[in-house]
Biopython code that builds the backbone (N, CA, C, O; Angstrom):
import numpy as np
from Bio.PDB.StructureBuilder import StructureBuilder

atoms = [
    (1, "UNK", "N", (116.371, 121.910, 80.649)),
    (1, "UNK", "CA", (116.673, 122.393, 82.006)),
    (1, "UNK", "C", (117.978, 121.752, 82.475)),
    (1, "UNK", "O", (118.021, 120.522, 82.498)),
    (2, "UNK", "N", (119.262, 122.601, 82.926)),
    (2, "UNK", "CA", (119.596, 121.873, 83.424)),
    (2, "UNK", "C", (120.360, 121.804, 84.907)),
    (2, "UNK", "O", (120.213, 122.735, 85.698)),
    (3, "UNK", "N", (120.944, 120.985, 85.140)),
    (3, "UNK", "CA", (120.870, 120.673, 86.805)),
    (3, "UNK", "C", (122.136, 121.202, 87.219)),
    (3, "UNK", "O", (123.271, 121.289, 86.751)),
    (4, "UNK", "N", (121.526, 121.524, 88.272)),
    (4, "UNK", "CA", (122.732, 122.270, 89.183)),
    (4, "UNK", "C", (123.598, 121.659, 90.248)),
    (4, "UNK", "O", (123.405, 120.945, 91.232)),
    (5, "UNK", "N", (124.387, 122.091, 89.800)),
    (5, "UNK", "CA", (125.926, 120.617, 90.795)),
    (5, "UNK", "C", (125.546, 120.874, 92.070)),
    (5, "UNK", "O", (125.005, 121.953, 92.310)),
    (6, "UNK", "N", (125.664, 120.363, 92.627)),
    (6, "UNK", "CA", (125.618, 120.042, 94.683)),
    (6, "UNK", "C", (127.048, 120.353, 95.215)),
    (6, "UNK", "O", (127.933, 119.547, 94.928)),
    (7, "UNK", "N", (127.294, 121.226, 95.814)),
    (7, "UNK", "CA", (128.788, 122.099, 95.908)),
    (7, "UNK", "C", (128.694, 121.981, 97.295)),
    (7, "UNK", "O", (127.828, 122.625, 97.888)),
    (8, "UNK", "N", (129.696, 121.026, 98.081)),
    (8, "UNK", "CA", (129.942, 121.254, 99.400)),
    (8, "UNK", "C", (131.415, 121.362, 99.970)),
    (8, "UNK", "O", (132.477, 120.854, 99.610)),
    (9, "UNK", "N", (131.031, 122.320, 101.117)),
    (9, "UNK", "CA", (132.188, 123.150, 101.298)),
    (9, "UNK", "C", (132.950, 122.006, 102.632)),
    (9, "UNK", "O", (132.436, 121.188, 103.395)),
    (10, "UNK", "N", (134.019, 122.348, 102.468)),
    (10, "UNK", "CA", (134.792, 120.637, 104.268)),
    (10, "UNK", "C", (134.460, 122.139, 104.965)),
    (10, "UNK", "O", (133.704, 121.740, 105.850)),
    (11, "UNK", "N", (134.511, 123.315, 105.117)),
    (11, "UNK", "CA", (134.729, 124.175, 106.512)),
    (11, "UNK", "C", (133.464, 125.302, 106.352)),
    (11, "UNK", "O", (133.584, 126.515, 106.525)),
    (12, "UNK", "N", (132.283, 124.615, 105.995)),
    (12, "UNK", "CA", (130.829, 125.330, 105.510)),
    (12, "UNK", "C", (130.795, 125.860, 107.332)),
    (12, "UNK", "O", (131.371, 126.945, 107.265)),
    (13, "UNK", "N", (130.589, 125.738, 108.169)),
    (13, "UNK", "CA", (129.984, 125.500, 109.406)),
    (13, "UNK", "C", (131.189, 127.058, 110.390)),
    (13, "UNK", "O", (131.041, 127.836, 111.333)),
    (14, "UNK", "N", (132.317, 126.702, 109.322)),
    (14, "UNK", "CA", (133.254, 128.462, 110.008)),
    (14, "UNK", "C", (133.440, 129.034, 109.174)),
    (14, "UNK", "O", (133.406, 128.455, 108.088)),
    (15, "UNK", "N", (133.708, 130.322, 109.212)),
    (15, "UNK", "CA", (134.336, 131.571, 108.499)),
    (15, "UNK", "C", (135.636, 131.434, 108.453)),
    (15, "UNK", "O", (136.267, 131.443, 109.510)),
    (16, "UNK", "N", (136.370, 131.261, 107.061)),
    (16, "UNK", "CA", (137.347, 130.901, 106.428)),
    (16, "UNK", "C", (138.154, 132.468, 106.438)),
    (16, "UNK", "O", (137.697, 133.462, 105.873)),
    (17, "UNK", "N", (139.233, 132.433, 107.085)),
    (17, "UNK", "CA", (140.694, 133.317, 106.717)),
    (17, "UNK", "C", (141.096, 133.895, 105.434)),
    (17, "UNK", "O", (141.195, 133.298, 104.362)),
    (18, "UNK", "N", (141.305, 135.075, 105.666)),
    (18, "UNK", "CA", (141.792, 135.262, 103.758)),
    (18, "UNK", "C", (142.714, 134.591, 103.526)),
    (18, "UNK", "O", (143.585, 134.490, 104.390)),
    (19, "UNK", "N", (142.829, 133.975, 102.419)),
    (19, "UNK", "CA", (143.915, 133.182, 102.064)),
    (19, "UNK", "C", (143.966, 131.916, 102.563)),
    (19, "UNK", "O", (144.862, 131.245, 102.050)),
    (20, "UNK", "N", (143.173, 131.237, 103.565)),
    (20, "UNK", "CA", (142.749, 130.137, 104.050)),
    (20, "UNK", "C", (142.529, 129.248, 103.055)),
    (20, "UNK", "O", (141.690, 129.580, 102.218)),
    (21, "UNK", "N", (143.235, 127.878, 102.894)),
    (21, "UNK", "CA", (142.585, 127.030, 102.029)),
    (21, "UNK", "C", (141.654, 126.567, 101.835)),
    (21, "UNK", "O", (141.150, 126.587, 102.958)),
    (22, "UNK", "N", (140.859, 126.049, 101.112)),
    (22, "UNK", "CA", (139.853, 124.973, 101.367)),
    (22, "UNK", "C", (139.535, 124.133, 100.632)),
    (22, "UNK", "O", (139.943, 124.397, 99.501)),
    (23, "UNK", "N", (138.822, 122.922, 100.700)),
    (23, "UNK", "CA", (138.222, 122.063, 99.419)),
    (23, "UNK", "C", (137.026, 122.790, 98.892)),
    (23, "UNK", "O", (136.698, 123.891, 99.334)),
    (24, "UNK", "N", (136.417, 122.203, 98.000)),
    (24, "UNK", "CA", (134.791, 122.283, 97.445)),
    (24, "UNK", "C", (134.976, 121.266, 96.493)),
    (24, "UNK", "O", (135.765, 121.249, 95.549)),
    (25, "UNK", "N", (134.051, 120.310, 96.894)),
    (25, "UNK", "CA", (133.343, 118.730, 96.192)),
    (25, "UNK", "C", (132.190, 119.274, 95.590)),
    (25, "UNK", "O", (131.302, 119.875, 96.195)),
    (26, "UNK", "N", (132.247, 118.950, 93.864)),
    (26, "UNK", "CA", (131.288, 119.312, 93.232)),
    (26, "UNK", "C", (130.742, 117.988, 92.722)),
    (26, "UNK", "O", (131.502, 117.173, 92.197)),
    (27, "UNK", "N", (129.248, 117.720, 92.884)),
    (27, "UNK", "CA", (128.804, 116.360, 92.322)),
    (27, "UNK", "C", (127.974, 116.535, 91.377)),
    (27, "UNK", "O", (126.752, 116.638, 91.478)),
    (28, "UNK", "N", (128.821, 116.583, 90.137)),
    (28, "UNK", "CA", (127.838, 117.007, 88.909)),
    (28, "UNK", "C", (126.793, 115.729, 88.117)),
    (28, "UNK", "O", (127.075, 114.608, 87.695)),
    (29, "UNK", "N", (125.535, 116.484, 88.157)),
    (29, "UNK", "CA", (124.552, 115.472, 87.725)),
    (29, "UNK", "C", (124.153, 115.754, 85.960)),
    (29, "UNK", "O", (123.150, 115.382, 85.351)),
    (30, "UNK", "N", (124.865, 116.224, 85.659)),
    (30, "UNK", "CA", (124.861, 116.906, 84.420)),
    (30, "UNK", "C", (125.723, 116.951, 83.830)),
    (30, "UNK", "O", (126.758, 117.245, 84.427)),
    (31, "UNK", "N", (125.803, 116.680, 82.277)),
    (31, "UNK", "CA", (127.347, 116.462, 82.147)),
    (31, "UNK", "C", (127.859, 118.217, 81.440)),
    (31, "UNK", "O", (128.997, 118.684, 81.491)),
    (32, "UNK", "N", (126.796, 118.794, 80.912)),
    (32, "UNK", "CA", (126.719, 120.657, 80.185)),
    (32, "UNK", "C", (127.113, 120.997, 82.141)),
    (32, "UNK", "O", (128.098, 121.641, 81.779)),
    (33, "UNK", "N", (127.159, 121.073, 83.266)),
    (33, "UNK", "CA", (127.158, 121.532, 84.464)),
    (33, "UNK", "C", (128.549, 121.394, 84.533)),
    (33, "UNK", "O", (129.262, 122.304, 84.954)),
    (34, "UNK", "N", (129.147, 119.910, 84.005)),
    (34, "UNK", "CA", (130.530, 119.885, 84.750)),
    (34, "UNK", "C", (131.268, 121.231, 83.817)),
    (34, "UNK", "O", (132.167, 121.840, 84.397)),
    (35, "UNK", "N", (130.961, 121.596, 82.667)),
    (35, "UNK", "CA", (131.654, 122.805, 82.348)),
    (35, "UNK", "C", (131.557, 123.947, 83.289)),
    (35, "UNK", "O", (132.202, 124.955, 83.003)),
    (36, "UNK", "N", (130.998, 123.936, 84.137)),
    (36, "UNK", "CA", (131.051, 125.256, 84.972)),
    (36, "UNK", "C", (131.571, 124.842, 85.595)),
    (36, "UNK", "O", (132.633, 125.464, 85.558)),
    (37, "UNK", "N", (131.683, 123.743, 86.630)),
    (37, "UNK", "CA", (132.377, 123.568, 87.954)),
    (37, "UNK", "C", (134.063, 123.571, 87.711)),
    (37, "UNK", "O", (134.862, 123.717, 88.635)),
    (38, "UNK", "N", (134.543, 123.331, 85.923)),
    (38, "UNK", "CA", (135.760, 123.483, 85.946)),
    (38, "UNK", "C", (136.699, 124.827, 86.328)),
    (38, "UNK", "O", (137.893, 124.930, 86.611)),
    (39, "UNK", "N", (135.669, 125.758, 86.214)),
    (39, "UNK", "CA", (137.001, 127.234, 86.757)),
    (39, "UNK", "C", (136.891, 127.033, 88.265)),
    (39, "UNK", "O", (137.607, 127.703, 89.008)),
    (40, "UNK", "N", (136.047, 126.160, 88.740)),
    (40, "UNK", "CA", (136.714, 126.228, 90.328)),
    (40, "UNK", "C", (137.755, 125.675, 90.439)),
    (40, "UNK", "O", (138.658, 126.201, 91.089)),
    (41, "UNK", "N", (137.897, 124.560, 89.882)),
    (41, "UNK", "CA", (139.248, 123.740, 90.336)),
    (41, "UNK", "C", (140.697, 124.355, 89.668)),
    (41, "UNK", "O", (141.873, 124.153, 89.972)),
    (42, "UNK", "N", (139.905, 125.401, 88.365)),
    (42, "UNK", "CA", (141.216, 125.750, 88.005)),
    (42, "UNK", "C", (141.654, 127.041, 88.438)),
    (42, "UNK", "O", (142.836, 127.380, 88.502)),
    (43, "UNK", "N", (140.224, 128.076, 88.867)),
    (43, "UNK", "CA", (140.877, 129.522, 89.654)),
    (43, "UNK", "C", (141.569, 129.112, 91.482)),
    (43, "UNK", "O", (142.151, 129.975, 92.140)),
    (44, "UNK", "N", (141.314, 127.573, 92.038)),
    (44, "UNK", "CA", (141.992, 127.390, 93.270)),
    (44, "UNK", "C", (142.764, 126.987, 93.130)),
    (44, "UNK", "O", (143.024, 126.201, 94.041)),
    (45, "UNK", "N", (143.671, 127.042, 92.184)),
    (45, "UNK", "CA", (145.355, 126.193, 92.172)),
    (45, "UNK", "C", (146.251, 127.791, 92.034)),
    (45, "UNK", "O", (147.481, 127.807, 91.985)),
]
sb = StructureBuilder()
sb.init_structure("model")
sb.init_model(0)
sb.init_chain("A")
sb.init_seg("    ")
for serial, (resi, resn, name, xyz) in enumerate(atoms, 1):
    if name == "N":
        sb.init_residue(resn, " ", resi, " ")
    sb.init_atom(name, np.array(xyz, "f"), 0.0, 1.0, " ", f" {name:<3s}", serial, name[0])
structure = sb.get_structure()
């Protein structure tokens, strides 16, 4: 089984602009998980 990263958003609480930046902090408890969380950091650059 394995575990699913904890993904939090800095502007969870408003509705984000197109094209609006933002963070997302992924806290991977898994090390097979951190392979997924990598196309976030690389489809937001």
């Amino acid at each position: 089984i394995r575990a699913v990263p904890v993904v939090s958003v800095s502007k969870a609480s408003s509705l984000l602009r197109e094209g609006e930046e933002f963070s997302v902090m992924c806290l991977v408890k898994d090390v097979s998980s951190s392979v997924d969380s990598m196309w976030i950091k690389e489809n937001s650059q």
